[in-house]
Structure formats: structure tokens, C-alpha cells
C-alpha positions, -999 to 999 in steps of 0.1 A, spaced: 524 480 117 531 463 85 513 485 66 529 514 84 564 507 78 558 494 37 542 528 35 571 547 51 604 523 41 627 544 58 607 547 91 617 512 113 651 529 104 644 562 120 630 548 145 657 532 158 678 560 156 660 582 176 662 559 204 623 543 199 619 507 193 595 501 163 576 475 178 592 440 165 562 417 178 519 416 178 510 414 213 471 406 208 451 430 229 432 411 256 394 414 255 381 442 276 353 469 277 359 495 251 365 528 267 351 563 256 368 594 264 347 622 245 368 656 242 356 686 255 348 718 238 379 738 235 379 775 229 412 773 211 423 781 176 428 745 165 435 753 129 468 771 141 503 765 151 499 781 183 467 765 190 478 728 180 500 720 212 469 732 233 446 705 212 470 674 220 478 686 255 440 688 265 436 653 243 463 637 265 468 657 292 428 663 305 409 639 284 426 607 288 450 619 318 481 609 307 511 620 320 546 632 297 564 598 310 531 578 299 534 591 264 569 582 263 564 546 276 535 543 255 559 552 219 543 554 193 512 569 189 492 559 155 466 591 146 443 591 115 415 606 104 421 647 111 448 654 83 448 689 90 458 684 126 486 660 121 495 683 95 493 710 119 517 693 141 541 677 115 543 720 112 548 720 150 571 703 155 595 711 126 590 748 143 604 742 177 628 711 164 
């Protein structure tokens, strides 16, 4: 988280404005059996606006069955790796904000 926030110096500020505590503490992750959740195939337009809410929702929604109050308990959610689809949703959200 360290990283994150020397990276982005205004972030822990933000944050805390919107009403989401940037996590203050480490709490070391117990040992336990990794899990896999492998995605499906999607017939979706994933390198669109109007495809990129489908993408997350079958991510969170289907594939790891979350529900919209365990995203929010959960906070922040760290993603890396698929620029264009954070990118994608950086767009997103702007859009409907």
C-alpha cells in the first residue's frame, strides 16, 4: 500500500474524502489454500465502454459471486496487469460520474 500511495500522493487524501478508509494497518494474510476462479468466455465487446461494466460484473458478480455490499465492505480493490481494461473503466466511470 506504500508503494500505492508514494505513487499517487494525493490518493490517502481522496480516499478519505470519499468516505473510504485507506487502509492505516498490514493485517498479514493467514495461510490458506490458494483459490482459482478461472473466468469464463464472454461474448462481449471487452475493448468497449459499453462492454466494460459487463466484463467486471461477470468478474465479480458470476465468477467469484460477490455481491454489490461485498465489494463495498471489501474497499479497495488493487487491479494490474490489463491496462486497457482499467483504462477502459477509468473511461467508465468518468462517463456515468
Amino acid at each position: 500500500m506504500d508503494i500505492l500511495f508514494n505513487a499517487f500522493l494525493d490518493l490517502r487524501q481522496r480516499l478519505q474524502a470519499s468516505g473510504i478508509d485507506p487502509l492505516i494497518s498490514v493485517l498479514q494474510i493467514p495461510l490458506h489454500q490458494t483459490e482459482q476462479h478461472p473466468l469464463p468466455a464472454m461474448h462481449i465487446d471487452e475493448s468497449s465502454l459499453e462492454g466494460t461494466p459487463q466484463v467486471f460484473d461477470i468478474m465479480f458478480r458470476k465468477s467469484l459471486q460477490l455481491t454489490e455490499e461485498d465489494v463495498w465492505k471489501h474497499g479497495v480493490m488493487l487491479c494490474a496487469e490489463n491496462q486497457l481494461s482499467m483504462s477502459l473503466l477509468d473511461k467508465y466511470m468518468v462517463n456515468i460520474g
